[in-house]
C-alpha positions in Angstrom: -10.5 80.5 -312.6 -9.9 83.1 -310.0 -11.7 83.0 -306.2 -12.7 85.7 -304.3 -12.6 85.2 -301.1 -15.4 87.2 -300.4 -17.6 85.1 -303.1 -17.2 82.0 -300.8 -17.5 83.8 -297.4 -20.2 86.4 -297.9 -23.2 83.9 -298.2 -22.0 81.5 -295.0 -21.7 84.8 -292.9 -25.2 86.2 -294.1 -26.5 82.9 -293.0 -24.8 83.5 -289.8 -26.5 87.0 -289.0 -29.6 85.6 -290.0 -29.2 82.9 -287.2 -28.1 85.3 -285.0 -30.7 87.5 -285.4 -33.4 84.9 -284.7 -31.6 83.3 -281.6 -31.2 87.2 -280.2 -35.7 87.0 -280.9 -35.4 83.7 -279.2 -33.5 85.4 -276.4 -35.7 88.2 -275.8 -39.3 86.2 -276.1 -37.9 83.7 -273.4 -37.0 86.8 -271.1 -40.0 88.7 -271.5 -41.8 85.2 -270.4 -39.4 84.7 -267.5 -40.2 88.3 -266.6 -43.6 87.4 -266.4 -42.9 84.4 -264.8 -41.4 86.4 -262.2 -44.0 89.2 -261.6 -46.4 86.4 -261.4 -44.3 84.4 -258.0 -42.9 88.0 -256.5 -44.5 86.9 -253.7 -43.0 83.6 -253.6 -39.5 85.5 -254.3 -40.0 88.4 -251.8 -40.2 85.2 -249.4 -37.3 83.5 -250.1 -35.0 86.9 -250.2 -36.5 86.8 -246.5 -36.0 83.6 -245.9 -32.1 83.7 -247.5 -31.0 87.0 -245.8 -32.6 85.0 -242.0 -30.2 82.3 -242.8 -27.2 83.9 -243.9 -26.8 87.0 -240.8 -26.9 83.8 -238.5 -24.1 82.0 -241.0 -22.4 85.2 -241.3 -22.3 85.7 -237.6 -20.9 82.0 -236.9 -18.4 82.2 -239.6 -17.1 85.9 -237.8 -16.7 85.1 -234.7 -15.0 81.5 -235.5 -12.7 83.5 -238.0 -11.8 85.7 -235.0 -11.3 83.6 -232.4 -9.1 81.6 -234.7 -7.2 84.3 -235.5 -6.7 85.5 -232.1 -5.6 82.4 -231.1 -3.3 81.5 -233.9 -2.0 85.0 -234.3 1.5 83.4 -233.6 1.2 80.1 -235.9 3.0 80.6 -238.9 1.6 77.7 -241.0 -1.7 78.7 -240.3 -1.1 82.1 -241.7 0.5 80.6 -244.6 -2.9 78.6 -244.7 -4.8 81.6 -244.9 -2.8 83.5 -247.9 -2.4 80.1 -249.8 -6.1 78.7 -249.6 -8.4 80.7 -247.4 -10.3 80.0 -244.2 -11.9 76.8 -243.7 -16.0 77.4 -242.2 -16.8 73.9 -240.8 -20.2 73.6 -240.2 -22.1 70.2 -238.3 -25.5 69.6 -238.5 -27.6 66.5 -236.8 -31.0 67.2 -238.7 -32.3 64.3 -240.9 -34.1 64.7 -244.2 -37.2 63.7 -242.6 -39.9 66.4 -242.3 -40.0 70.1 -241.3 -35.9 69.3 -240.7 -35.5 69.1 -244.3 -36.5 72.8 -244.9 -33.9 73.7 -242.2 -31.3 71.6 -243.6 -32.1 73.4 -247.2 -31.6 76.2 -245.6 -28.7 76.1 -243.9 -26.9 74.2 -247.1 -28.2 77.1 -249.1 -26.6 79.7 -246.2 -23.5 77.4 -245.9 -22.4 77.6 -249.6 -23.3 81.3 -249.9 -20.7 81.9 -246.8 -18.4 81.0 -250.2 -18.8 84.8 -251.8 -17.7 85.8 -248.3 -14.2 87.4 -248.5 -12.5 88.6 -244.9 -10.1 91.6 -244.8 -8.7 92.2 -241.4 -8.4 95.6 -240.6 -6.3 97.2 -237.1 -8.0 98.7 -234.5 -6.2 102.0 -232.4 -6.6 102.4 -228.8 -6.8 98.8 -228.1 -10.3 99.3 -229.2 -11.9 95.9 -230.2 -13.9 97.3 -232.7 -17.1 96.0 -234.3 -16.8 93.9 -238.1 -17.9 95.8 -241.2 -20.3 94.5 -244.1 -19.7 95.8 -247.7 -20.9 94.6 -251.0 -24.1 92.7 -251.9 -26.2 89.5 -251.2 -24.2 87.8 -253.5 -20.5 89.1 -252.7 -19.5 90.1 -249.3 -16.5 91.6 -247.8 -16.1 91.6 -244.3 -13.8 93.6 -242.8 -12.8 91.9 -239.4 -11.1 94.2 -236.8 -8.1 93.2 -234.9 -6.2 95.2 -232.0 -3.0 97.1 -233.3 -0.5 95.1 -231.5 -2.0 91.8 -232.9 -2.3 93.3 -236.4 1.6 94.1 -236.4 2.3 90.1 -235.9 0.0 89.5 -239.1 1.7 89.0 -242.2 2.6 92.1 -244.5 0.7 91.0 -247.4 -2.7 90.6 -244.4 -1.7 93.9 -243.1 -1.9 95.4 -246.8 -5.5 94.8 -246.8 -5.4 91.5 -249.3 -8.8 89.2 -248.7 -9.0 85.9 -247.2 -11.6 83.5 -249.1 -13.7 81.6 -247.2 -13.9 78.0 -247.7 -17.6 76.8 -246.0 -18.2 73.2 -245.9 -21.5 71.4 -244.3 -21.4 67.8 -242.7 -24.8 66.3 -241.6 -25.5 63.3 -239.9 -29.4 62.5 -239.2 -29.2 60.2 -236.0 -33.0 60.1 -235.0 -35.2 57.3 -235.9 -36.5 59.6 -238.6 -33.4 59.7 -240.5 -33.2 55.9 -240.3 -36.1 55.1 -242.1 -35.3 58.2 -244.9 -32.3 56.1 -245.2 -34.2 52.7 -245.8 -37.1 54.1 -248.3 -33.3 55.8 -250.1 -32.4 52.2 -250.5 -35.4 50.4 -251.3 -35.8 53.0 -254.0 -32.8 53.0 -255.1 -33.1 48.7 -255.6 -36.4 49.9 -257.1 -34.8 51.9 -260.0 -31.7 49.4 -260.4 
């Protein structure tokens, strides 16, 4: 007996656009009721797009002027150039709010703003006239560049593959420590809960 490939193959890949087909319904009924969804809390979303860009101009800011002091004072230091081609620019943020309270909605906040400043890419850009220059904002919410200005003379120290324009990724990191009497007993009702659940 002879086999045609097509004998053998032709039913399993009509079953397979008949799947298809009803996932893609699936699909399109589950984004219709998420648009809903949506329309329904635009409010609620109009308010956190407030409350998000608040946050991140004020992380935005820190993380600039800590990148440029940094660079300006390590303009010279050849490992930590190396540092910033090879793996980016450490953002080390400290925070001494508990997860007690209205400080929980701060902290929320500024973890949210913290881990966005990881879209952030930095391009330093040279300045003429020993003008300092002021730091430009391209791209969206979701990925920034920053282009950083830095005098002339400076910018000739930089390395060549810097001074080409190539971006610096921003590596943002958040350590908190509660230290009120707040945080303390956050920290006991943590435990006794988790001994609960054990």
């Amino acid at each position: 007996a002879v086999f045609c490939w097509s004998d053998i193959i032709l039913p399993s890949l009509t079953d397979l656009f008949q799947s298809l087909e009803s996932l893609l319904l699936l699909i399109e009924n589950s984004m219709v009721f998420g648009i809903v969804q949506m329309d329904a809390m635009c409010s609620d979303y109009d308010q956190l797009l407030q409350r998000h860009d608040a946050t991140m101009s004020q992380a935005l800011s820190a993380l600039v002027t800590s990148f440029s002091t940094m660079l300006w004072t390590n303009i010279s230091n050849k490992t930590f150039m190396r540092l910033l081609q090879d793996v980016g620019f450490l953002a080390h943020f400290e925070s001494l709010l508990s997860t007690q309270g209205d400080e929980t909605g701060m902290l929320e906040d500024m973890w949210f703003a913290v881990r966005q400043l990881n879209y952030v890419t930095l391009h330093v850009v040279s300045t003429e006239n020993g003008d300092l220059g002021e730091p430009l904002i391209a791209g969206s919410r979701w990925e920034m560049h920053v282009s950083v200005p830095l005098q002339e003379a400076l910018f000739a120290e930089l390395p060549a593959v810097l001074q080409k324009g190539e971006g610096i990724r921003v590596r943002a990191i958040l350590f908190t420590q509660g230290i009120n009497e707040a945080q303390t007993l956050a920290d006991l009702n943590f435990v006794s809960h988790e001994y609960a659940i054990l």
